[in-house]
C-alpha positions as CSV (number, residue, x, y, z in Angstrom):
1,X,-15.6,-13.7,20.1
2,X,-13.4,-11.6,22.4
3,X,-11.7,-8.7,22.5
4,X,-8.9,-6.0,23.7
5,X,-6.5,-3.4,23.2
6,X,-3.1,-3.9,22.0
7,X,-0.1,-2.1,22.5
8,X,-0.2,0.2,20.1
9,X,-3.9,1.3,21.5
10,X,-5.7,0.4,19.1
11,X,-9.4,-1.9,20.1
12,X,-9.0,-5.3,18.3
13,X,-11.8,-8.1,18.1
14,X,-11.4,-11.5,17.4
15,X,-13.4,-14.3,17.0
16,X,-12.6,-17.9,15.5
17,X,-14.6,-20.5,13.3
18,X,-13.4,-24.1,13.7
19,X,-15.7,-25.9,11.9
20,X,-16.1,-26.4,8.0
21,X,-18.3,-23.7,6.3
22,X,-18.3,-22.1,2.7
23,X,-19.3,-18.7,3.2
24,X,-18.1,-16.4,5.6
25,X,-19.4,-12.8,6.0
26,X,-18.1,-10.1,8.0
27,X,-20.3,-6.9,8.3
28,X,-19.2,-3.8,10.4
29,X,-21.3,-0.6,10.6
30,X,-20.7,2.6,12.7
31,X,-21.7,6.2,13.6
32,X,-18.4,8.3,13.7
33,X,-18.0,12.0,14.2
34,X,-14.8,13.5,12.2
35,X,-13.1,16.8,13.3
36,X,-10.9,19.1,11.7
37,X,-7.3,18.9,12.7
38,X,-5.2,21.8,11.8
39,X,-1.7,21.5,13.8
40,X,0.0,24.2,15.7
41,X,1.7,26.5,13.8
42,X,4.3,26.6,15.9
43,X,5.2,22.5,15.9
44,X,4.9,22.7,12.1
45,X,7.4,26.1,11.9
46,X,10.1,24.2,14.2
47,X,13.6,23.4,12.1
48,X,14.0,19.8,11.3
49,X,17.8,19.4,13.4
50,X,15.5,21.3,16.2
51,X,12.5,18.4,16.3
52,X,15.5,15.8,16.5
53,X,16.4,17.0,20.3
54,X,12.9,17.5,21.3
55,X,12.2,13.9,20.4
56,X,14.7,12.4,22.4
57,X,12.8,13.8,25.9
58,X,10.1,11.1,24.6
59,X,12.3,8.5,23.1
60,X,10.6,5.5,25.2
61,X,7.2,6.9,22.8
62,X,8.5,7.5,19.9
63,X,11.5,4.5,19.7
64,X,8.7,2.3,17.3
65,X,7.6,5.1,14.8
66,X,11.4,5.3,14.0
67,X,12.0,1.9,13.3
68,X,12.8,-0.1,10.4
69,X,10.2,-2.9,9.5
70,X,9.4,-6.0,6.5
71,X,7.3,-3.5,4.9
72,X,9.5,-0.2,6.1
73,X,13.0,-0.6,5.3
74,X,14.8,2.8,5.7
75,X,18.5,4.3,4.4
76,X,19.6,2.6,1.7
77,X,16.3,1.7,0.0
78,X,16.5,5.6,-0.6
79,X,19.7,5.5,-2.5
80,X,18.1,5.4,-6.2
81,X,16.2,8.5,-5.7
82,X,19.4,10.6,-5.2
83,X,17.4,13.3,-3.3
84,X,18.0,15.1,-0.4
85,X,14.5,15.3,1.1
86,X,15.1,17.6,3.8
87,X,17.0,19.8,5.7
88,X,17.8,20.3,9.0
89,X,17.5,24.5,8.6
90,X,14.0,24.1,7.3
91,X,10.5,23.9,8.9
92,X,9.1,20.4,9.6
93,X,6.1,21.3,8.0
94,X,7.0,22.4,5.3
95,X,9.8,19.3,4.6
96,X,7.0,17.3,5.9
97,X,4.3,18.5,3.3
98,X,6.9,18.5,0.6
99,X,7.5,14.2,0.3
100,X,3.5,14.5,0.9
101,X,3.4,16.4,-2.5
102,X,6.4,14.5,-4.1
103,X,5.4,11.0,-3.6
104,X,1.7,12.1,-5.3
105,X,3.5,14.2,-8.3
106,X,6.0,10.8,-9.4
107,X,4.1,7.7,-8.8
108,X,0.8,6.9,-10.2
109,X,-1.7,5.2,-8.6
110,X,-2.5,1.7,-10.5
111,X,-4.5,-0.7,-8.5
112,X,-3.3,-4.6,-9.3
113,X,0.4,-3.8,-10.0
114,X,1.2,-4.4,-6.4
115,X,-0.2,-5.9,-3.0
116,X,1.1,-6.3,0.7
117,X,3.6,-8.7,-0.5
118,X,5.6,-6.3,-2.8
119,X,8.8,-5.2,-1.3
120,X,9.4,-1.1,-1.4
121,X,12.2,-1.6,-3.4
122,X,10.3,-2.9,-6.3
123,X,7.7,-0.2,-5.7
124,X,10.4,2.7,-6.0
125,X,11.2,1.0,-9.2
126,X,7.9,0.5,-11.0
127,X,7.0,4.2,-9.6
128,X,3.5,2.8,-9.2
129,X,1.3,1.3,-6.4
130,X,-1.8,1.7,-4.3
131,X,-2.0,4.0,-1.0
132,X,-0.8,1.6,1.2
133,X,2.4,1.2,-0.6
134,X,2.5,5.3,-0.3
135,X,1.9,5.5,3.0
136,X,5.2,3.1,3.3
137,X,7.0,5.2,1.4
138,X,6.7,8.3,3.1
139,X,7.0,6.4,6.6
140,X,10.6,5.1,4.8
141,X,11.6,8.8,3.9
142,X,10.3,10.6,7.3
143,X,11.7,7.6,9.6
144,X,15.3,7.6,7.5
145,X,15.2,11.7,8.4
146,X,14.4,10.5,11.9
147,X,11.1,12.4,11.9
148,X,8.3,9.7,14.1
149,X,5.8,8.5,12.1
150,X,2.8,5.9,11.9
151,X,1.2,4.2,9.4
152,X,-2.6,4.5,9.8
153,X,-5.8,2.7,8.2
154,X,-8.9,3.6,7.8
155,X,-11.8,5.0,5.5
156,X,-12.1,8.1,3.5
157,X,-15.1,10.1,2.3
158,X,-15.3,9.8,-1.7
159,X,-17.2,13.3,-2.4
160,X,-17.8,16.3,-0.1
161,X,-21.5,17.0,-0.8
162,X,-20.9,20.3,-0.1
163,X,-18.3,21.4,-3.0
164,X,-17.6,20.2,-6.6
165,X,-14.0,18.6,-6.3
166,X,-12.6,15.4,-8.1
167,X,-13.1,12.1,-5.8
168,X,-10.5,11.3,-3.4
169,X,-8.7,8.2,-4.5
170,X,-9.4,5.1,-2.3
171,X,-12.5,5.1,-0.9
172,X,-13.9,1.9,-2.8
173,X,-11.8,-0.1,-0.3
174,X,-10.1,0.4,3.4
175,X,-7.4,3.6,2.7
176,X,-3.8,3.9,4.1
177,X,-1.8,7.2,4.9
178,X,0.5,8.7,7.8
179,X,0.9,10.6,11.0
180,X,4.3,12.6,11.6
181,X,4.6,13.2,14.9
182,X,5.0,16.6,16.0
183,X,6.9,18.8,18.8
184,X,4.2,19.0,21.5
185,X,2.4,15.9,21.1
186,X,0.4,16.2,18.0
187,X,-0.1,13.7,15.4
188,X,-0.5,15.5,12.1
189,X,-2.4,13.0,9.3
190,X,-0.7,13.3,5.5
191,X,-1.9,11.3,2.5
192,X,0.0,11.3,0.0
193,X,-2.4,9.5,-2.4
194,X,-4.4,12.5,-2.2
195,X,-1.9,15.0,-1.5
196,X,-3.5,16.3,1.1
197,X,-3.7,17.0,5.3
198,X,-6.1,14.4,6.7
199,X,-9.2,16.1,7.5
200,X,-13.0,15.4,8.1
201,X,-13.0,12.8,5.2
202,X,-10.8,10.8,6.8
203,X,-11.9,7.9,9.3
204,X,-9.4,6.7,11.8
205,X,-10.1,3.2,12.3
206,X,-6.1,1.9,13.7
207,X,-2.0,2.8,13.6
208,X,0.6,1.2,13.5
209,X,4.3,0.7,12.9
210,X,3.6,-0.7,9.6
211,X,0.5,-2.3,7.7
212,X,1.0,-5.6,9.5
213,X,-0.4,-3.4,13.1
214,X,-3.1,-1.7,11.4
215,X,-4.7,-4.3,8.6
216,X,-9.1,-3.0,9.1
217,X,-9.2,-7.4,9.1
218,X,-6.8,-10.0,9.1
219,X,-6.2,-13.7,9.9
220,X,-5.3,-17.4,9.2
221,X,-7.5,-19.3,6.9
222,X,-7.4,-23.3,6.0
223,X,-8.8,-24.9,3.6
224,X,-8.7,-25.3,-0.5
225,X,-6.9,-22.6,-2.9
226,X,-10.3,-21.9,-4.3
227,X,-11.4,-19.2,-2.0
228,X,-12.4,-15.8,-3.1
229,X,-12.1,-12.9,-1.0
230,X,-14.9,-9.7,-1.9
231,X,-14.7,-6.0,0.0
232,X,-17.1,-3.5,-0.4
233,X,-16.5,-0.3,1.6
234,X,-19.3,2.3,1.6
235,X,-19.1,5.7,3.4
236,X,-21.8,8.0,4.0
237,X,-22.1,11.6,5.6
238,X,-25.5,12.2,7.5
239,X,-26.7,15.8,7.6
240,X,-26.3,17.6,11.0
241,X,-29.5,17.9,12.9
């Protein structure tokens, strides 16, 4: 077992099992403080043509996050829609929180319809899909509007304890969703399967260009056909002391 940080930052560890076994567990526990983030209303009020020039001082940065990928195709993939998502007059947060809201209000979220495999195309014709076909969605629209932005993985809190509210949707498994990036340096975390900012519920565990960067646990396996694969995600909030 090893391990290291790629270039994306993220903390990777790897380990490898060259001998024949039938069972293979992997367990991982932690202790993790969330905060909230609320952006600077000034980044979010700046015009959309306006963020375009401020990103190129941090092109080197940003050049990834703006990027087509395999599961990211931008420009034409957008064609069906026939929508104008944003403007170049208007805030970024407020274009920005507007595809957040648009991609929860017209697809439905239908676990088994689709899985990594399933190009975005097929997604945008279905109009159905789990969060991490979302998340590439809205990194598709943002990216084609040349607005920087990340895929993310991670864990989300079910129930807040503290307030009767319907459960967020994914926290039975690892949960996908996006950072914009915004004038001054800030990251700002949309999830469009909740239609929501990413806030204290949220666990940030990696980020990436696309799902391939950020997958919680990935792979090569050998052997029969046969093998079945279980995940059990389980997310708890300890009282403060």
């Amino acid at each position: 077992m090893d391990r290291y940080t790629d270039y994306l930052g993220n903390h990777v560890e790897f380990f490898s099992i060259p001998y024949r076994h039938r069972r293979l567990v992997v367990r991982a526990s932690a202790e993790v403080e969330t905060l909230p983030l609320q952006p600077p209303q000034e980044a979010l009020d700046v015009p959309v043509g306006e963020a375009h020039q401020i990103y190129q001082s941090r092109m080197l940065e940003l050049y990834p996050f703006l990027q087509a990928t395999r599961h990211v195709p931008l420009h034409n993939v957008l064609a069906p829609l026939k929508k104008n998502f944003m403007r170049a007059s208007e805030p970024l947060g407020e274009a920005v929180l507007r595809v957040n809201s648009w991609i929860h209000q017209n697809f439905r979220y239908k676990p088994g319809t689709t899985d990594v495999s399933t190009p975005l195309q097929e997604v945008l014709r279905r109009r159905r899909g789990v969060c991490q076909d979302f998340a590439h969605l809205m990194l598709c629209i943002l990216r084609t509007y040349g607005l920087p932005a990340r895929y993310v993985s991670g864990y989300i809190e079910a129930y807040d304890p503290n307030i009767t509210d319907p459960a967020l949707i994914g926290a039975t498994a690892s949960h996908a969703w996006v950072e914009v990036f915004l004038p001054g340096g800030f990251w700002w975390g949309l999830d469009p399967t909740n239609n929501q900012s990413v806030g204290e519920r949220h666990v940030h565990i990696a980020h990436g260009c696309d799902y391939q960067d950020a997958a919680p646990l990935k792979g090569t396996y050998k052997g029969a056909q046969d093998q079945k694969l279980e995940v059990m995600v389980s997310v708890k909030r300890h009282s403060k002391k």
